[in-house]
C-alpha positions in Angstrom: 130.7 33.9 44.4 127.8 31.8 44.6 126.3 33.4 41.0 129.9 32.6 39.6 129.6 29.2 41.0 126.1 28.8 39.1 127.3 30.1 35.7 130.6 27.5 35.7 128.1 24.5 36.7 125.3 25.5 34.0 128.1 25.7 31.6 130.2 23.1 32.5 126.7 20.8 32.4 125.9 22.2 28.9 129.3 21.0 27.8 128.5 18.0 29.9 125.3 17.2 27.5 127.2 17.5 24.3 129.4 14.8 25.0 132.5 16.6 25.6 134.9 15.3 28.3 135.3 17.9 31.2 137.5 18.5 34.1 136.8 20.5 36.9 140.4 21.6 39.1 140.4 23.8 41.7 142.1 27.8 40.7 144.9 27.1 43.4 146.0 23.6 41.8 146.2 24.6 38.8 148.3 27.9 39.6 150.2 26.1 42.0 151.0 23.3 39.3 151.9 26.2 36.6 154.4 27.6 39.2 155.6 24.2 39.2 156.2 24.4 35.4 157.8 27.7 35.8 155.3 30.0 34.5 155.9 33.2 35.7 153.6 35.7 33.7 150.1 35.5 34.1 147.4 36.3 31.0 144.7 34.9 29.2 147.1 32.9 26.2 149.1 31.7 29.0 147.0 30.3 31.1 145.2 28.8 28.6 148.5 26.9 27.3 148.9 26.2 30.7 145.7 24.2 31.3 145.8 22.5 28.0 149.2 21.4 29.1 147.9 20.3 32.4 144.8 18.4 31.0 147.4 16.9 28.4 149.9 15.3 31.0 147.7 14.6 33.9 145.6 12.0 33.8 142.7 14.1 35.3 139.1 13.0 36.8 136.2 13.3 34.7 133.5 15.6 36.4 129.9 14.1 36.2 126.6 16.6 37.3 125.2 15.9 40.5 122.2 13.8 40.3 119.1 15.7 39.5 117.2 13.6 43.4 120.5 15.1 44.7 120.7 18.3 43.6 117.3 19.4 44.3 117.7 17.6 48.4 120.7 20.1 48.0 118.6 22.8 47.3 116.6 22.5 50.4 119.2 21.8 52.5 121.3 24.8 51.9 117.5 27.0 52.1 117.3 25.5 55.4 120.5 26.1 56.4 120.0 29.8 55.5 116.9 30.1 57.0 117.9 29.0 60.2 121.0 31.6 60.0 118.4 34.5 59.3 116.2 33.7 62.1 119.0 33.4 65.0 119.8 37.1 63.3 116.8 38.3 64.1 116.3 36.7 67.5 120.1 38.8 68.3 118.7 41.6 67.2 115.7 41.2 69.0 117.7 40.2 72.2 119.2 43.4 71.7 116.8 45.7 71.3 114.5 44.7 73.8 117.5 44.6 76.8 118.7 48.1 75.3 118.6 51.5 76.6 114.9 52.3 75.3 113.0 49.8 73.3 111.2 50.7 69.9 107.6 48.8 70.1 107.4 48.7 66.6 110.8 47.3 65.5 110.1 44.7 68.4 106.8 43.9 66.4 108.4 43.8 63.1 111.0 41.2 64.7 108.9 38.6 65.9 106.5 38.7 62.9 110.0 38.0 60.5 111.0 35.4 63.6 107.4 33.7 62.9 108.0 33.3 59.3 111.5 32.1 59.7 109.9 29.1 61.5 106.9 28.9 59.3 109.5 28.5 56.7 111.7 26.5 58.5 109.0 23.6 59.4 108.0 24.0 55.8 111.2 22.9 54.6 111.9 19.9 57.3 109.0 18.6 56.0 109.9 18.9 52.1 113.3 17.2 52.8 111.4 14.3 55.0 108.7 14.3 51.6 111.6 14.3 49.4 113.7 11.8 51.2 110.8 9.0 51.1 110.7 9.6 47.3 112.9 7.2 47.2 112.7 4.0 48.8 116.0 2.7 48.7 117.6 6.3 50.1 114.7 6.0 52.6 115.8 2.8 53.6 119.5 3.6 54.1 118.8 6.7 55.6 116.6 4.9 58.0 119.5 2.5 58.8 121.7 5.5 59.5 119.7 7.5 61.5 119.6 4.4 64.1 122.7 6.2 65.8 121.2 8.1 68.7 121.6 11.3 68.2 121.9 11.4 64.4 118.6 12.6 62.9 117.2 12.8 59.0 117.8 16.8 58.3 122.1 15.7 59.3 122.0 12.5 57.1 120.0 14.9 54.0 122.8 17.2 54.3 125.4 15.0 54.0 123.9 12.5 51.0 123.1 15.7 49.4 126.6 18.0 50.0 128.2 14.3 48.5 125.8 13.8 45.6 125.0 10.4 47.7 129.0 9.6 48.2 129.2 8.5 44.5 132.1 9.9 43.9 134.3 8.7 46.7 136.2 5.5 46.6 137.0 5.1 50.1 137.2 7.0 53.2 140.4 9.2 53.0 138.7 11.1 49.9 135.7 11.9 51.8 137.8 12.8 55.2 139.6 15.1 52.5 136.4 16.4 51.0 134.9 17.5 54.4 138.0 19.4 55.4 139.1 17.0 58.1 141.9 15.7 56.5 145.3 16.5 59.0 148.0 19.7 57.9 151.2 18.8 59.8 153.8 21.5 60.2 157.2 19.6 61.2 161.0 19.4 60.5 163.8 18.2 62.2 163.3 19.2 65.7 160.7 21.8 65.0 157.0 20.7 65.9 154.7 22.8 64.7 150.8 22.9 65.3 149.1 20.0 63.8 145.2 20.7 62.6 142.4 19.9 60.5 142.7 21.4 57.0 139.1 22.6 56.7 139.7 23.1 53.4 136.8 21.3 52.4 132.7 21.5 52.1 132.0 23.4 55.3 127.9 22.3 55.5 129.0 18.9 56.2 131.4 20.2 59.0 128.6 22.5 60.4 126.5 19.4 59.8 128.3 17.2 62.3 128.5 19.6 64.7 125.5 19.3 67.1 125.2 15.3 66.3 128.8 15.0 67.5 127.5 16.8 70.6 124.2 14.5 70.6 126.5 11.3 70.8 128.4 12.1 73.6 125.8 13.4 75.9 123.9 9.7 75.1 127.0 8.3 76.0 126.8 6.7 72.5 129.4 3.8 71.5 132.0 4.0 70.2 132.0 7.7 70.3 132.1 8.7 73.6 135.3 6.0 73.2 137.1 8.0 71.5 136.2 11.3 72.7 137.6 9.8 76.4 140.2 8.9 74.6 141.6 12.1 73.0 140.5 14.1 75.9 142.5 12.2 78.1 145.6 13.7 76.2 145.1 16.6 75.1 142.6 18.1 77.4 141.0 19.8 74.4 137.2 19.4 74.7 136.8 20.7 71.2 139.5 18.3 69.4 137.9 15.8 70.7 134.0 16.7 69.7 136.1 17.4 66.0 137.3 13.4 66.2 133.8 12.5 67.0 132.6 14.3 64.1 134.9 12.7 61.6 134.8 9.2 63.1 130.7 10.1 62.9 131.3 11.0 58.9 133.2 7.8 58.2 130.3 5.5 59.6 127.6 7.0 57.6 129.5 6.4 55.2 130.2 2.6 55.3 126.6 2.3 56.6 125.5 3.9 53.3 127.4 1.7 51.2 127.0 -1.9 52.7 122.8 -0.6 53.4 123.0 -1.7 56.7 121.5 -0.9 60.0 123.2 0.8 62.7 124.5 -2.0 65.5 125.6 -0.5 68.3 126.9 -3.6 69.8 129.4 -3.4 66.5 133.0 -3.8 67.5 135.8 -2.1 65.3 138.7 -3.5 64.7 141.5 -1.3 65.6 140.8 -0.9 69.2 142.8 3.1 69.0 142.7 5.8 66.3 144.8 8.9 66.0 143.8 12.3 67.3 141.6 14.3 65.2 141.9 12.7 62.0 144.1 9.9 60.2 146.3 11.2 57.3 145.0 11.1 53.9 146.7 7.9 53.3 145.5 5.8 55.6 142.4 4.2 56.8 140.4 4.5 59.8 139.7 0.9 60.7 136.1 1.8 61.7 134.2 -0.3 59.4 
C-alpha cells in the first residue's frame, strides 16, 4: 500500500510541475458519490466518465506537494516511528524466550545485539529531527513556544507539523479535528441511541502521537487538561474517553499556538468554561483558543 501510495504522489507531483491542475479524492468518495449518480457497473470507461463528471460539477480542492522542510521531517518521523515498533518486537520476543521453557543462548545474543542497534538508531534519529527542526528558525521558535506545555516534547510537536505539512492546509480547527480522526460518528433516530465515537478515520501517527502526551498532562496535573479530563470522567467513568478528549483538546492548541506564534501560558483562560465529550462535531468550534 505504501509503494502504491509513492507512485500516485510521484505522479501526481510530476503532473503537479507541469502546471496541470490536480485533485486528489479519496476511492470511497468518489464511489460513494458515483452511487449517488446511479452508476451501477463498474470499469475502466466508466469510472473515468464518472470522475470527469465529478471534477466537472464539484468545485474540488486543488492538491499542493507537501513542502520539501516538511516532507523530509516526515521522513524521519515515520523511521522513528518504525524503529521504535521493531525494537519493542524484539524486546517481546526476548521477554519470551528468555522466561520460556529452555532458553537458546544464541538467539538471546542475537536479540540484544538487534535491541542495541534499534536504540543506536533510534538516538540517531531524535537527534536528526532536533538538527532538522533548528534548520529553521521560525519552526524552531514556534516549536519552542509549543513545547512549553509540560508534558509535550519536540519528537510529538515534529510529528504533528510534519503528518500536517505545518497545518497549511487547514482553515480552522474542525478540518484538522477531521483530519486526525477525532471528528464524532453519531448513530441515532427517533428513540434509538446508538453508540456515539470518534471516527478515526483519519492520520493515525498523529493519534498515536497524542497518546503518551495526553497521558503526560494529566499526571502533571496540567491546566486546562486535567479540566476536562475531570470533567468527562465524572460522566462517563471512561478513563480512556476522557485521555481521547485530552488528546484532541491537546491537537487544537498546538494548533492555535502554531498559528498566532505564541508561547504556551498556562495561566490562559478559555472562553467556554465546558466542552462536549470526546470531540465537538465537525461544524462547530471548540472555543479553546
Amino acid at each position: 500500500m505504501e509503494a502504491t501510495g509513492v507512485y500516485y504522489e510521484s505522479c501526481a507531483l510530476h503532473l503537479f510541475k507541469e502546471n496541470y491542475p490536480i485533485s486528489v479524492i479519496l476511492p470511497n468518495k468518489a464511489k460513494k458519490w458515483m452511487q449517488a449518480e446511479g452508476i451501477k457497473s463498474k470499469n475502466d470507461k466508466i469510472d473515468a466518465q464518472g470522475l470527469s463528471k465529478m471534477g466537472a460539477e464539484k468545485a474540488l480542492q486543488l492538491w499542493q506537494p507537501a513542502a520539501q522542510y516538511y516532507y523530509e521531517l516526515r521522513s524521519l518521523t515515520r523511521q522513528y516511528q518504525s524503529v521504535q515498533e521493531h525494537k519493542t518486537i524484539a524486546i517481546n520476543q526476548l521477554h519470551a524466550i528468555e522466561h520460556g521453557m529452555y532458553q537458546n543462548k544464541e538467539v538471546i545474543a542475537q536479540l540484544n545485539e538487534v535491541i542495541k542497534l534499534f536504540e543506536k538508531q533510534i538516538a540517531g534519529l531524535v537527534m536528526f529531527i532536533e538538527h532538522h527542526i533548528k534548520s529553521d528558525m521560525e519552526v524552531a521558535n514556534k516549536v519552542e513556544n509549543i513545547c512549553k506545555i509540560k508534558g509535550l516534547a519536540i519528537l510529538t510537536v515534529a510529528v504533528l507539523i510534519a503528518e500536517t505539512n505545518g497545518f497549511y492546509l487547514f482553515n480552522n480547527a474542525p478540518q484538522l479535528v477531521s483530519y486526525a480522526g477525532y471528528d464524532v460518528i453519531e448513530n441515532q433516530s427517533g428513540n434509538y441511541a446508538g453508540r456515539t465515537r470518534i471516527s478515526k478515520k483519519g492520520n493515525s501517527h498523529i493519534r498515536r502521537a497524542l497518546h503518551m502526551p495526553a497521558l503526560c498532562v494529566i499526571t502533571n496535573k496540567q491546566t486546562p487538561f486535567i479540566d476536562l479530563f475531570e470533567r468527562t470522567f465524572e460522566k462517563h467513568h471512561i478513563k480512556m474517553k476522557s485521555y481521547v478528549s485530552v488528546q484532541k483538546k491537546l491537537l487544537i492548541l498546538v494548533y492555535a499556538l502554531w498559528r498566532k506564534n505564541e508561547p504556551y501560558d498556562v495561566k490562559y483562560k478559555s472562553t467556554h468554561t465546558k466542552e462536549q465529550e470526546q470531540a465537538l462535531p465537525l461544524g462547530t468550534h471548540d472555543g479553546i483558543i
